[in-house]
C-alpha positions as CSV (number, residue, x, y, z in Angstrom):
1,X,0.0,0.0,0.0
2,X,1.3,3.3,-0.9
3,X,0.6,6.2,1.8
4,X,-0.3,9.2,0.8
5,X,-1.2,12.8,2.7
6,X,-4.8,13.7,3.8
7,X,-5.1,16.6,1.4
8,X,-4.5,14.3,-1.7
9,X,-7.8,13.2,-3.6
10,X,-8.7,9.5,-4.6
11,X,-7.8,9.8,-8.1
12,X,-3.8,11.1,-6.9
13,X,-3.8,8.0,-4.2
14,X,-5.1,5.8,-7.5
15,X,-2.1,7.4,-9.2
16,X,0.6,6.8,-7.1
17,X,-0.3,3.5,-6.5
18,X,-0.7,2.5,-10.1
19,X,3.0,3.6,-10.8
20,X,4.1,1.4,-7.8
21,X,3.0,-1.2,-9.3
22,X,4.3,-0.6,-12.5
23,X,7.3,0.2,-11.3
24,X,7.6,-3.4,-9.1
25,X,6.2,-5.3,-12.3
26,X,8.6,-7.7,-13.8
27,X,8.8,-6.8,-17.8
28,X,11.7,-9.2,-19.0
29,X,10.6,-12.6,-20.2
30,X,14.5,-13.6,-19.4
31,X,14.0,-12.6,-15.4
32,X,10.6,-14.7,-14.8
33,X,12.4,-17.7,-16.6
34,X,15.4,-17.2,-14.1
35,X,13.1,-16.9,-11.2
36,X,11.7,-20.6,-12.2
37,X,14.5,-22.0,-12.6
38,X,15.7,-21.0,-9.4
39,X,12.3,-22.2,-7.8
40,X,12.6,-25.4,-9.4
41,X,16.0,-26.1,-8.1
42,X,15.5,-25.0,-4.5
43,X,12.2,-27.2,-4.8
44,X,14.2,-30.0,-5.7
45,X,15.8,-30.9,-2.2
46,X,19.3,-31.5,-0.8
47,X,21.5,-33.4,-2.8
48,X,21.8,-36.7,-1.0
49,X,25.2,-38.8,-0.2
50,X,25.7,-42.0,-1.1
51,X,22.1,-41.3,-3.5
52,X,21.8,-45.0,-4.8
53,X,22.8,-46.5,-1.1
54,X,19.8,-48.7,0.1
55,X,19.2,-46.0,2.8
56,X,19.1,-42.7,0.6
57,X,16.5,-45.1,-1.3
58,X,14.4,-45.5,1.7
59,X,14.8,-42.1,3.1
60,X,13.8,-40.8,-0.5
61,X,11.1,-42.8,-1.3
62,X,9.2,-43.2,2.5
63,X,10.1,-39.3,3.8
64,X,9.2,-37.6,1.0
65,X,6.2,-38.8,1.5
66,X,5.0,-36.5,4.0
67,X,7.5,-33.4,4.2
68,X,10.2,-32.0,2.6
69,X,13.8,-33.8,2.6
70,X,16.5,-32.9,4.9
71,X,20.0,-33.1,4.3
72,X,21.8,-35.9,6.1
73,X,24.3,-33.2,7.0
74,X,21.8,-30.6,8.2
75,X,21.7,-32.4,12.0
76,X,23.6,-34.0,14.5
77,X,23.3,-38.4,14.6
78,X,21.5,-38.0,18.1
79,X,18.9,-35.5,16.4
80,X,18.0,-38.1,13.9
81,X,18.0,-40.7,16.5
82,X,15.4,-38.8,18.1
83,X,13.2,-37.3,15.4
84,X,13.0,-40.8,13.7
85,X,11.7,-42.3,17.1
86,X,9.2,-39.6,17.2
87,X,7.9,-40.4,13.3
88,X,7.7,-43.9,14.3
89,X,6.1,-43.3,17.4
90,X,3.5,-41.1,15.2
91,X,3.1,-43.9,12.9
92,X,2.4,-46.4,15.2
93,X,-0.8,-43.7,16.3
94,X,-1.4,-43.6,13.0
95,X,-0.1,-40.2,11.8
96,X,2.4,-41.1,9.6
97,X,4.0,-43.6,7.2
98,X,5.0,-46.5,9.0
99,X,8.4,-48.4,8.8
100,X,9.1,-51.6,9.8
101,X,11.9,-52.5,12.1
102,X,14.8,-53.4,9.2
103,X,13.7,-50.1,7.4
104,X,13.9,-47.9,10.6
105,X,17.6,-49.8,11.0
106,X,18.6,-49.2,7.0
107,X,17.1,-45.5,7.9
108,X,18.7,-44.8,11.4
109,X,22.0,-46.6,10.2
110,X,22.4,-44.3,6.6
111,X,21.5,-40.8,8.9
112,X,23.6,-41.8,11.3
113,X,26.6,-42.0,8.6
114,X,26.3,-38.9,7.4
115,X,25.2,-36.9,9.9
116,X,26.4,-33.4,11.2
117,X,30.1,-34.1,12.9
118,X,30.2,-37.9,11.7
119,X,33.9,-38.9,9.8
């Protein structure tokens, strides 16, 4: 919203606020195509290690089913410890995609690996 002073008239305040938004309007066919590509590749997710490892499978295929993929990097091994135990505690209420017991292991073992501070 533009402001404008209590003496100007509806038609000045009209004004003013149609050359904002002319002047904020993106003209160049070459910017908005940019802007998508950009969106597209932050959409994408993290780049994963070790991408065709069975756990980078799992944690691919089962995770992304419900949020948005971390990177294994992005927290500490006793983070992941913890937030998996708290999906599968969630799926076993029902609120989320459950894993059985060898996938939670693949899972846990793969985070683990390359979590934040691991060598």
């Amino acid at each position: 919203m533009v402001w404008v002073g209590l003496g100007q008239t509806r038609m000045a305040r009209r004004e003013a606020e149609a050359k904002w938004r002319a002047a904020l309007r993106l003209r160049s066919p070459g910017l908005w195509a940019a802007l998508l590509l950009v969106g597209l590749a932050a959409s994408c997710g993290p780049r994963l290690p070790e991408p065709d490892s069975p756990g980078a499978i799992l944690y691919r295929q089962r995770c992304s089913q419900c949020h948005r993929l971390f990177a294994p990097g992005s927290m500490t091994s006793a983070t992941w410890e913890i937030n998996l135990r708290m999906h599968v505690l969630g799926a076993k209420r029902g609120a989320k995609v459950a894993l059985d017991r060898e996938e939670e292991r693949v899972l846990l073992e793969y985070l683990r690996r390359h979590a934040e501070g691991a060598s």
